[in-house]
Backbone as a printed PyTorch tensor [residue, N CA C, xyz], in Angstrom:
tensor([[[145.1890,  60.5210, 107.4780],
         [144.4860,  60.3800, 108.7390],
         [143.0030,  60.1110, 108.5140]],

        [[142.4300,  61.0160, 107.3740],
         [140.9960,  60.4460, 107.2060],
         [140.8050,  58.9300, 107.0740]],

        [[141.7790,  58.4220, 106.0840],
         [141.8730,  56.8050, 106.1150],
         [141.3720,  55.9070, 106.8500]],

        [[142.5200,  56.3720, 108.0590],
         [142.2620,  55.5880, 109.1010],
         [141.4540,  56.1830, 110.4470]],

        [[140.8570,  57.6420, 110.8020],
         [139.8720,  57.9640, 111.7620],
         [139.1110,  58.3940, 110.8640]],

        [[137.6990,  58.8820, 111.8810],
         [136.6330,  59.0970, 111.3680],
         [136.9420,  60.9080, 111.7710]],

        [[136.9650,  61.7870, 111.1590],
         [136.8750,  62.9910, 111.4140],
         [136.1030,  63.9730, 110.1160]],

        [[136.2150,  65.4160, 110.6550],
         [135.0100,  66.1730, 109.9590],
         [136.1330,  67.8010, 110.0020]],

        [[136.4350,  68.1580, 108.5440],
         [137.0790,  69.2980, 108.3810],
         [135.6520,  70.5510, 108.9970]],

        [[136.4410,  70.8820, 109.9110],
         [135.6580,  72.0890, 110.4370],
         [136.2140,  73.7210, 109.8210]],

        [[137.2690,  73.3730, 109.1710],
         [137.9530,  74.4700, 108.4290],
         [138.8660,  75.2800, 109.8380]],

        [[139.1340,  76.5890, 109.4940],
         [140.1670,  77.3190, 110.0990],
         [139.4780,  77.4800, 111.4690]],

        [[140.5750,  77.4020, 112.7900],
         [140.6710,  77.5730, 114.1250],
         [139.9950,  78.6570, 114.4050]],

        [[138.4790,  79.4720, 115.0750],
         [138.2150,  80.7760, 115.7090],
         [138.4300,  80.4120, 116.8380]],

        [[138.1860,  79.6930, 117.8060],
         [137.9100,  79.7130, 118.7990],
         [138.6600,  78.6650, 119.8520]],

        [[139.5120,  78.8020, 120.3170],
         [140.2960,  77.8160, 121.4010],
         [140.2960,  77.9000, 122.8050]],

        [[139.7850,  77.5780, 123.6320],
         [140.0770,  78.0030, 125.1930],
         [140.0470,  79.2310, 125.7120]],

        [[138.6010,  79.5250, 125.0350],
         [138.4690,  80.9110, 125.2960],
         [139.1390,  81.9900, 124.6430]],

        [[140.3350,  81.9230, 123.6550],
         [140.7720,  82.5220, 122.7280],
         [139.9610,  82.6000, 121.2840]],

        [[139.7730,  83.7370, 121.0200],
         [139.4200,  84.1200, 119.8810],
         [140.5400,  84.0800, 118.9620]],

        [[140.2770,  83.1200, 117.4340],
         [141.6510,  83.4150, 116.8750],
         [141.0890,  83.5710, 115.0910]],

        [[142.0120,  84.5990, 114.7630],
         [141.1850,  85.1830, 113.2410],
         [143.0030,  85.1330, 112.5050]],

        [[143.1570,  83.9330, 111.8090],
         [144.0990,  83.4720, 110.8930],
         [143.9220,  84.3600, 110.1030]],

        [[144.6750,  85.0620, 109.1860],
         [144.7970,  85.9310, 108.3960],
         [146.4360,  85.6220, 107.1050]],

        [[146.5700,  85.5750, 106.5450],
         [147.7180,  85.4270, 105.4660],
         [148.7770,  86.2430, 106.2110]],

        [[148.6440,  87.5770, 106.5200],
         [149.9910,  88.1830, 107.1420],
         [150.1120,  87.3860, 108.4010]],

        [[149.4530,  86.5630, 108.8770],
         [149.7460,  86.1830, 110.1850],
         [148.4840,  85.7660, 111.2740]],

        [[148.9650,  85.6110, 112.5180],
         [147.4710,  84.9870, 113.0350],
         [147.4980,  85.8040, 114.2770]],

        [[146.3950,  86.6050, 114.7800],
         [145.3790,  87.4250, 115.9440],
         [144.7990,  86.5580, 116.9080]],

        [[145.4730,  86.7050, 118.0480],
         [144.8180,  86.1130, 119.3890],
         [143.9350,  86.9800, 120.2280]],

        [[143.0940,  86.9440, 120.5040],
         [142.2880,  88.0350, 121.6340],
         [141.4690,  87.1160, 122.3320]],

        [[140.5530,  88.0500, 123.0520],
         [139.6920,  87.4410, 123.6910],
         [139.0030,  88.6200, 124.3390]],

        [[138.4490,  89.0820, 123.5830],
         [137.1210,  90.0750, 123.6920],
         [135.8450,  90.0260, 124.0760]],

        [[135.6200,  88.7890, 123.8920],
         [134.2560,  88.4380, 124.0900],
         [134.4140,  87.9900, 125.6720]],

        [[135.3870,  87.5750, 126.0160],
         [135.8040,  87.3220, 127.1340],
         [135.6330,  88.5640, 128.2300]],

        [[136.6410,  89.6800, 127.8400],
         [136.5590,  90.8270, 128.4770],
         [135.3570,  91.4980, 128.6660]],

        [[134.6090,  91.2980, 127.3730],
         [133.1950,  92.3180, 127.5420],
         [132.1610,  91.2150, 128.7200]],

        [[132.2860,  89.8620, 128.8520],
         [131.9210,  89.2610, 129.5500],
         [132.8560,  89.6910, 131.4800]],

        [[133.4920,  90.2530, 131.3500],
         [133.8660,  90.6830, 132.6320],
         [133.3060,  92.1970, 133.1650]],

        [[133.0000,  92.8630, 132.1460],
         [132.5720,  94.0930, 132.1320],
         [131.6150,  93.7350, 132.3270]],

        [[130.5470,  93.1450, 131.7570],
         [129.1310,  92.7840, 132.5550],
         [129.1430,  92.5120, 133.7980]],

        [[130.0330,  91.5880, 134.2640],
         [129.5930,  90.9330, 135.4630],
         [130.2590,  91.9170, 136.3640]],

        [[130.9740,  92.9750, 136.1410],
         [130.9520,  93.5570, 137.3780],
         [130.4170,  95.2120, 136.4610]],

        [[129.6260,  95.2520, 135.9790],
         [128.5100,  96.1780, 135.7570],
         [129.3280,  97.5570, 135.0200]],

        [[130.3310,  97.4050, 134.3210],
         [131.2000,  98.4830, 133.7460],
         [131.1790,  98.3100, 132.9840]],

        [[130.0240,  97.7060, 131.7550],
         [130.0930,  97.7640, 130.3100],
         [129.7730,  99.0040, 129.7980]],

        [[129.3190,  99.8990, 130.7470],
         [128.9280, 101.6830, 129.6580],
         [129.1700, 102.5260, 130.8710]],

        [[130.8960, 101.9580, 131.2020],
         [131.9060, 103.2870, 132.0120],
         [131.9980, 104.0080, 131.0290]],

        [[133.4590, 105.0830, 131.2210],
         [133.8250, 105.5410, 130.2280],
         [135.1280, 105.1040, 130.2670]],

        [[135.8740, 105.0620, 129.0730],
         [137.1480, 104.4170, 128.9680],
         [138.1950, 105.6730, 129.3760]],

        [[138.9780, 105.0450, 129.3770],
         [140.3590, 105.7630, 130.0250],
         [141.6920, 105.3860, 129.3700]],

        [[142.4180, 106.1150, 129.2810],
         [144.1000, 105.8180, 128.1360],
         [145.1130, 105.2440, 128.7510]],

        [[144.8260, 104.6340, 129.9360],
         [146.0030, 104.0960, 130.9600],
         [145.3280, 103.0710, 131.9400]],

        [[146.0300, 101.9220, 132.5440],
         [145.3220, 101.1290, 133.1260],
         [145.6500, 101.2700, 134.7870]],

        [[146.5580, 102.2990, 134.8760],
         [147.1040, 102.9720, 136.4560],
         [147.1820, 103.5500, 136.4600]],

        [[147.1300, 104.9040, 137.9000],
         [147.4450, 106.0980, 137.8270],
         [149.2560, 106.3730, 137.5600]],

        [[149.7230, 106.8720, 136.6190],
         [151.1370, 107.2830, 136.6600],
         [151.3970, 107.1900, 138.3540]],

        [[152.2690, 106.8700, 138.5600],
         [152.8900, 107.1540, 139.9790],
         [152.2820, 106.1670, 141.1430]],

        [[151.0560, 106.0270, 141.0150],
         [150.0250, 105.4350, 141.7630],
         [151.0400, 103.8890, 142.4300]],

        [[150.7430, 104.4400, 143.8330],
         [151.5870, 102.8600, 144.7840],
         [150.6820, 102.5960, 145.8660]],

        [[150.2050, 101.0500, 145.1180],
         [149.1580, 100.5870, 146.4950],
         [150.4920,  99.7740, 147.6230]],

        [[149.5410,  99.8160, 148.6090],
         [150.3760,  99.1610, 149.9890],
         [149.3860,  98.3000, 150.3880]],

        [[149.8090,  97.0650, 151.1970],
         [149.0620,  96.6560, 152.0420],
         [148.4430,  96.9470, 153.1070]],

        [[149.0970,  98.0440, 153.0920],
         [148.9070,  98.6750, 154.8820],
         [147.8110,  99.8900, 154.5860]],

        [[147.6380,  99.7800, 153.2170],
         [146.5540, 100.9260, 153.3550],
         [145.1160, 101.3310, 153.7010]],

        [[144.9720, 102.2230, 154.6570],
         [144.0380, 102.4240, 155.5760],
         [142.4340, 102.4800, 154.4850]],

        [[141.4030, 102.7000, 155.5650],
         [140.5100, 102.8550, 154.5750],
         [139.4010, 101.3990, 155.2860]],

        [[138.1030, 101.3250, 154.6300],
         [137.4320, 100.5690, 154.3720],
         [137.3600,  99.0090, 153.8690]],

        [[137.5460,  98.0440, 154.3600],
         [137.9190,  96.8410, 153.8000],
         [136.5960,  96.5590, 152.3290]],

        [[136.6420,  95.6990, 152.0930],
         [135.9640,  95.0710, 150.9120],
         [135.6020,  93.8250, 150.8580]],

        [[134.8620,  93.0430, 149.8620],
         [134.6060,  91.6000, 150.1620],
         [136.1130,  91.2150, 149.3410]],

        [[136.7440,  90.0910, 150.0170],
         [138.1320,  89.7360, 149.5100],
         [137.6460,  88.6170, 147.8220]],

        [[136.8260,  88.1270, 148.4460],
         [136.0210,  86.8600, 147.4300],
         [135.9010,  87.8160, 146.1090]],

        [[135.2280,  88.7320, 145.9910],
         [134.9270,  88.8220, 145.1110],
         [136.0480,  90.1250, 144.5970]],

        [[136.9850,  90.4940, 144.9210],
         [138.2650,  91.1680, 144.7190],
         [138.8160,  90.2760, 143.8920]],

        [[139.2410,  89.0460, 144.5690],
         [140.3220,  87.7910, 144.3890],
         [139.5330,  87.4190, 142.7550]],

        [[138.1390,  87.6100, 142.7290],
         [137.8130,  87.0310, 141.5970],
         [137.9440,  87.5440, 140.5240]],

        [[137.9020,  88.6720, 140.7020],
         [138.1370,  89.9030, 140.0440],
         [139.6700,  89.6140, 139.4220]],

        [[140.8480,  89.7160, 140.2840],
         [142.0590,  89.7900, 140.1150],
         [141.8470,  88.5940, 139.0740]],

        [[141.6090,  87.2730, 139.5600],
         [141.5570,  86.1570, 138.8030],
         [141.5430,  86.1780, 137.5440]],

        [[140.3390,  86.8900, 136.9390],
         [139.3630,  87.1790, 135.8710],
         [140.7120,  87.6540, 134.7830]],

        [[141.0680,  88.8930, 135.5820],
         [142.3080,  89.9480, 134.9160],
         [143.4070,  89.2320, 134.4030]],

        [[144.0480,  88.3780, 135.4290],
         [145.1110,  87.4310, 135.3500],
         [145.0410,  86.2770, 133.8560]],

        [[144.0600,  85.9150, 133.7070],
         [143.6260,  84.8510, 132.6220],
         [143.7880,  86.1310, 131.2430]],

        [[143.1080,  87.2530, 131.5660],
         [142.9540,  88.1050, 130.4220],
         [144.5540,  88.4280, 129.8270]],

        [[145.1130,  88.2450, 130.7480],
         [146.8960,  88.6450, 129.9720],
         [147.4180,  88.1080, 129.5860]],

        [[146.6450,  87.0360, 129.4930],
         [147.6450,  85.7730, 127.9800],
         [147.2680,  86.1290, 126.7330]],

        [[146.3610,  87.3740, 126.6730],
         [146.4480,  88.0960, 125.1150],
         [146.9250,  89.6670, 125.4370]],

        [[146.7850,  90.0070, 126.6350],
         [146.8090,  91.0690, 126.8030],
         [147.9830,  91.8850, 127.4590]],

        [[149.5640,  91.4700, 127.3920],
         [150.5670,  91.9970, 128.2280],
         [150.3810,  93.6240, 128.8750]],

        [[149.6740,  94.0010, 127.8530],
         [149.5910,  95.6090, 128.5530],
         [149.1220,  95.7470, 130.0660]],

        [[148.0020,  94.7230, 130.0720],
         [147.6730,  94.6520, 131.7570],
         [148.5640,  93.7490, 132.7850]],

        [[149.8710,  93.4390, 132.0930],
         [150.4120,  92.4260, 133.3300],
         [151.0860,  92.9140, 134.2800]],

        [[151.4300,  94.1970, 134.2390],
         [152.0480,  95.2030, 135.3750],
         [151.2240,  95.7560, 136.0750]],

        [[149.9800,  95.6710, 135.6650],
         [148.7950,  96.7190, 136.8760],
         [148.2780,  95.6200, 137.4440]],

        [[147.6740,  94.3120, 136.7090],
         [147.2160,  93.1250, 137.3530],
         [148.0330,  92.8440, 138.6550]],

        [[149.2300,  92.4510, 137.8400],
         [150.3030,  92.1640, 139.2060],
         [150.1370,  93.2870, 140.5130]],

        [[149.9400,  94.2810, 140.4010],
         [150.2710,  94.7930, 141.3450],
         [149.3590,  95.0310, 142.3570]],

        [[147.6720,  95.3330, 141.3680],
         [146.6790,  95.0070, 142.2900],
         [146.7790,  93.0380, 142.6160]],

        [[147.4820,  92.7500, 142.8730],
         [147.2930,  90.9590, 143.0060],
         [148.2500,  91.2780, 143.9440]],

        [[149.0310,  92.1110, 144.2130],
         [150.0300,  91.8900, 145.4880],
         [149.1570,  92.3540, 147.0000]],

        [[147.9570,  93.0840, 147.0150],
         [147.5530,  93.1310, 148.1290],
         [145.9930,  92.3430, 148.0780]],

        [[146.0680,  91.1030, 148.0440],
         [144.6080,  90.2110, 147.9510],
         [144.1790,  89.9940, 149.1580]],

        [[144.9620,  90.1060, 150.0380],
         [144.4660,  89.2160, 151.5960],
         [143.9450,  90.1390, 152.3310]],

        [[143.9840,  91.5390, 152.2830],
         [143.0240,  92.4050, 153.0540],
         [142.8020,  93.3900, 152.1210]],

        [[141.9050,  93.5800, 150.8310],
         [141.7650,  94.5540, 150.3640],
         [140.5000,  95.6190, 150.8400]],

        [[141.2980,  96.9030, 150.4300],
         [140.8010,  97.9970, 151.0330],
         [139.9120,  98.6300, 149.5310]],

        [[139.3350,  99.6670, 150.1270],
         [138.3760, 100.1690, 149.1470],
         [139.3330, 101.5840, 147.6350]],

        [[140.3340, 101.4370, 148.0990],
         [141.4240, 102.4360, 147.1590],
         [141.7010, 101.0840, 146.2400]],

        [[142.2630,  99.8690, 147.0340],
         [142.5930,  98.7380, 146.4420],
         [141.4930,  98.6940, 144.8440]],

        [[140.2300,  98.3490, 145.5120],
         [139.1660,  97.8610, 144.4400],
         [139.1570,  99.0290, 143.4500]],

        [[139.4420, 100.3760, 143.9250],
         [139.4890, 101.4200, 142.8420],
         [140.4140, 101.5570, 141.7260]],

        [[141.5370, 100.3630, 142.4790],
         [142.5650, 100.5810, 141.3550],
         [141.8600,  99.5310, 140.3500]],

        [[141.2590,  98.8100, 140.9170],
         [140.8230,  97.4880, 139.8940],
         [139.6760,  98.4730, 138.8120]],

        [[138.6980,  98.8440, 139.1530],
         [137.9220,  99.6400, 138.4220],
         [138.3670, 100.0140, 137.5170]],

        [[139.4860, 101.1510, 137.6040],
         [140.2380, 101.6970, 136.5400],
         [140.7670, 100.7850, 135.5110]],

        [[141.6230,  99.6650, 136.1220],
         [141.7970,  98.8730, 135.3400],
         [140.3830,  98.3270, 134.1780]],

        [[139.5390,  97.7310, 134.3760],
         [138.2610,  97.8550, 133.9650],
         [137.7630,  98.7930, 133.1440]],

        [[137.8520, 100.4770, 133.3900],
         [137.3980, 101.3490, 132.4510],
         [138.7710, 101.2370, 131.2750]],

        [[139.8430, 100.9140, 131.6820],
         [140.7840, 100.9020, 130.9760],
         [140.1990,  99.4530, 129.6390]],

        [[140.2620,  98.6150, 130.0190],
         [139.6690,  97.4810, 128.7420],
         [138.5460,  97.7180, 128.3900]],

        [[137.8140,  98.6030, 128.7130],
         [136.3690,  99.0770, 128.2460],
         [137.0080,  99.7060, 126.8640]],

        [[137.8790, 100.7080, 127.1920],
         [138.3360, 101.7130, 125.7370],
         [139.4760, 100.6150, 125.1920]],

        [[139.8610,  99.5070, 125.1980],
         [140.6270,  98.8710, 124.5270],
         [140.0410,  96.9920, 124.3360]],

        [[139.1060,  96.9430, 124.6580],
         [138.7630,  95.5320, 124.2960],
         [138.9570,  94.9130, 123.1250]],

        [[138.9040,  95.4010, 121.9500],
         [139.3110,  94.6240, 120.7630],
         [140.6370,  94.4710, 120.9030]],

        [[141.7760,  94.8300, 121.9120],
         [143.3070,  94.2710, 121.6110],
         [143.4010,  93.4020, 121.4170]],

        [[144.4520,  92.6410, 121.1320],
         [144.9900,  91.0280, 121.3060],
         [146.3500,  90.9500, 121.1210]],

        [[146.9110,  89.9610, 120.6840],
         [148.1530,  89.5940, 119.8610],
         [148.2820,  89.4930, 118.5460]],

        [[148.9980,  89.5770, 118.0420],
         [149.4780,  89.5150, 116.8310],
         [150.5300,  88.6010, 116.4940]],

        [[150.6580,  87.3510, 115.9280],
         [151.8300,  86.6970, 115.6690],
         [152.2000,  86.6830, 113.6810]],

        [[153.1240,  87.8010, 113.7780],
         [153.2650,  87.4540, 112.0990],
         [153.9300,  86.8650, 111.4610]],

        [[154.1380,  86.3820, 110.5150],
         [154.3160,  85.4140, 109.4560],
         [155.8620,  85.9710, 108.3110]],

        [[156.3800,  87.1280, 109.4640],
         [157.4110,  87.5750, 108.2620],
         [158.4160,  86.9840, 109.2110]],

        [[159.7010,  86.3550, 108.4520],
         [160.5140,  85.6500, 108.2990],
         [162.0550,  86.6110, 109.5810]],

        [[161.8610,  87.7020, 108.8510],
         [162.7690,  88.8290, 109.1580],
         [162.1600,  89.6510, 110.6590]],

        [[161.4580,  89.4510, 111.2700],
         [161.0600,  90.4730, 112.2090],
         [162.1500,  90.4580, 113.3210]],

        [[161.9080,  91.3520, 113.8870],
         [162.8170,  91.8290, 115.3660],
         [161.7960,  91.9400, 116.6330]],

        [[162.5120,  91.4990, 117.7060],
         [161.4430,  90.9130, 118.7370],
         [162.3400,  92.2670, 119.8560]],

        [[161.4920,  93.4280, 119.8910],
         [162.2860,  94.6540, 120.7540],
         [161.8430,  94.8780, 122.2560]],

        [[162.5500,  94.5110, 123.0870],
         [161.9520,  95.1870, 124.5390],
         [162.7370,  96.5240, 125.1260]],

        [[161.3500,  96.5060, 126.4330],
         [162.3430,  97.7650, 127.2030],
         [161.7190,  97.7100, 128.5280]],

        [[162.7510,  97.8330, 128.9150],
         [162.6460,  97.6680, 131.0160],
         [162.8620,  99.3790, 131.2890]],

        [[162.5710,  99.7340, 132.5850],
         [162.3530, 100.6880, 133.0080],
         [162.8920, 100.0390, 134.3860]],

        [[163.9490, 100.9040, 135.2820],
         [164.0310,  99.9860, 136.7030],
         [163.5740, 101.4280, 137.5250]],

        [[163.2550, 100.4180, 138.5990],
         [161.8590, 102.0180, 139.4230],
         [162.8930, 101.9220, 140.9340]],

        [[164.0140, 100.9140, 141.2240],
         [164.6790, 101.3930, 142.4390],
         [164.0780, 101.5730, 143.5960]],

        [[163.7120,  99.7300, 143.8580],
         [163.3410,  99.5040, 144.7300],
         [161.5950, 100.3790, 145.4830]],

        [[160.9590, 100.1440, 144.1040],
         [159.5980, 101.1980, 143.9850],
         [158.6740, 100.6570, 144.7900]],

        [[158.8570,  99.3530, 145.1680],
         [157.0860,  99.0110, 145.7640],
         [157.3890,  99.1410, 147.3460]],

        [[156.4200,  99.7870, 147.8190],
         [156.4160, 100.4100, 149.2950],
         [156.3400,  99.0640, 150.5550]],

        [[156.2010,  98.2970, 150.5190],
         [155.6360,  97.3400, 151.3930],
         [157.2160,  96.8340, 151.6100]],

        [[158.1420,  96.1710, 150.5350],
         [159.2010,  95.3000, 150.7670],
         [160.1650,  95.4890, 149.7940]],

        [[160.0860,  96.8490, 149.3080],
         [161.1860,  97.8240, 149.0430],
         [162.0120,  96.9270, 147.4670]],

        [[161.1770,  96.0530, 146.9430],
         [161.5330,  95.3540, 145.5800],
         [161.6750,  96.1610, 144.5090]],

        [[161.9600,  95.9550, 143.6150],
         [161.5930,  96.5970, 142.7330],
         [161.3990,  95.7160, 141.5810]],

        [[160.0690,  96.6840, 141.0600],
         [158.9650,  95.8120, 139.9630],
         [159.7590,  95.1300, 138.6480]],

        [[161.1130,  96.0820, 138.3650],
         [161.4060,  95.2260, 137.6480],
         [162.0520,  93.9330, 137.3800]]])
């Protein structure tokens, strides 16, 4: 290919679409940290304190829940922000989702769940992915069914 284009070895991939990526021999690390700590600034939670969970156990928002409204704009942006962050981050795709199910009138419990979420990647920002390089691995899940758990339209999350 050098042959025939004009190009310039920049050496190994860090940085793709906002992905941070650190190639390593056992395998290759996706994150995006710099990303997250850039969300923590902009909504002023870079020196919360972190927290070991990104929801309250049990915790069920509704749409219908009473309370104080909020600016939706900058909720929605918020959610947005979160949503992009879980293409390294699956741990947040069950709390994202769920604060993302009440966007059109959020209330002030609403934005609290988002916060938490927030102090929650404060104490975990260096996560990412991990894709390794062994031949033999096992790819293990696990569902949990909650029976028809979400209060609004009686679905259930899983």
């Amino acid at each position: 290919m050098t042959r025939e284009f004009e190009m310039t070895d920049l050496g190994l991939m860090r940085f793709f679409l906002g992905l941070e990526v650190r190639q390593e021999e056992t395998g290759i690390f996706i994150s995006q940290e710099k990303y997250a700590k850039e969300i923590l600034k902009k909504y002023k939670m870079e020196n919360c304190n972190p927290i070991s969970t990104p929801m309250e156990p049990g915790a069920k928002l509704s749409k219908f829940d009473g309370g104080e409204r909020i600016e939706a704009s900058k909720y929605r942006s918020l959610v947005g922000s979160l949503r992009y962050l879980t293409c390294t981050r699956p741990d947040l795709s069950l709390s994202v989702g769920i604060v993302s199910r009440v966007m059109e009138e959020p209330v002030y419990t609403h934005w609290k769940a988002l916060k938490r979420i927030l102090r929650y990647i404060q104490g975990t920002v260096s996560l990412g992915m991990f894709y390794s390089r062994e031949e033999d691995y096992k790819l293990i899940g696990y569902s949990d069914s909650d029976w028809c758990g979400d209060v609004d339209d009686q679905k259930s999350t899983s």
